[in-house]
VOGU-3710 file (C-alpha; in Angstrom, 3 decimals, decimal comma):
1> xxxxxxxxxx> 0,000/0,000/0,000  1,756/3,292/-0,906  0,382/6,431/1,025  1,577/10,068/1,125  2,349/11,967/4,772  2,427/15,637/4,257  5,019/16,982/6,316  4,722/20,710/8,636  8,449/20,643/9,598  11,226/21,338/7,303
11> xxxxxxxxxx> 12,099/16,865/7,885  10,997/14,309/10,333  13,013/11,645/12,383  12,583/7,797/11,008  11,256/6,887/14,301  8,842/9,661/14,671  7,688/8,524/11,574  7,055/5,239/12,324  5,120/6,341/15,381  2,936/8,299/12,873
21> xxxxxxxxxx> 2,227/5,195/10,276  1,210/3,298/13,981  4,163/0,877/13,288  5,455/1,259/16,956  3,704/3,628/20,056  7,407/4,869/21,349  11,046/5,418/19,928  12,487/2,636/22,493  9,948/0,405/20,433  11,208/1,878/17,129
31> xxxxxxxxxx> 15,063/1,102/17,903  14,144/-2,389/18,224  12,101/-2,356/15,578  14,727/-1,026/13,423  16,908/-3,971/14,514  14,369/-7,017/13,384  12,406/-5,420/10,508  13,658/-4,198/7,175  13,080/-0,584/6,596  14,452/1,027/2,931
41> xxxxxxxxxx> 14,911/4,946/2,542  14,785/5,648/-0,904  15,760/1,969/-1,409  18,815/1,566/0,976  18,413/-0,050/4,506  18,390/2,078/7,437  18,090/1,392/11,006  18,899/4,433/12,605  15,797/5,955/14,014  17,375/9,246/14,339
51> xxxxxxxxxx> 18,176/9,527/10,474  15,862/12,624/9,386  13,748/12,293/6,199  12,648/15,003/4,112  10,306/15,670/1,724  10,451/13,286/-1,814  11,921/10,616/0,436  10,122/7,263/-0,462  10,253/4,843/3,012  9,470/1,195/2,252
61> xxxxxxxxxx> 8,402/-0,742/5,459  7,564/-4,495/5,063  4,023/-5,573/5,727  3,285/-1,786/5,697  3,665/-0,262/2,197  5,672/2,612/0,844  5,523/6,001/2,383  6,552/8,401/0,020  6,848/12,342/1,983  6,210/15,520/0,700
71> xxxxxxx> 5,652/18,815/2,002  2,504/21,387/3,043  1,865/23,982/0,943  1,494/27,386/2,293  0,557/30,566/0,406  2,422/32,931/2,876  3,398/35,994/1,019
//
């Protein structure tokens, strides 16, 4: 399943993003997470749940789909 999260902040952490997709409830869970599931940023494996993302990243989680980020529009002039 691919879905889109529409980021507020300039990036987000891989572990606060997995909290967001309901993959894990805290980043102790995500850590170990990290460790026994296969996670791909923009198809290389990562396991750091620290490593920011940023909008146009695509995040492949097994058994949860492809999370590709982009970012709010404003129209601040």
């Amino acid at each position: 399943m691919n879905q889109t999260l529409k980021l507020t902040a300039p990036y987000i952490t891989l572990g606060q993003l997995l909290k967001n997709v309901d993959v894990v409830s805290s980043g102790g869970q995500a850590k170990w997470y990290l460790k026994d599931h296969q996670v791909l940023l923009n198809g290389q494996p990562e396991q750091r749940r620290g490593k920011k993302l940023y909008p146009a990243d695509r995040i492949q989680i097994a058994e949860v789909g492809t999370i590709i980020l982009t970012k709010v529009e404003t129209d601040q002039k």
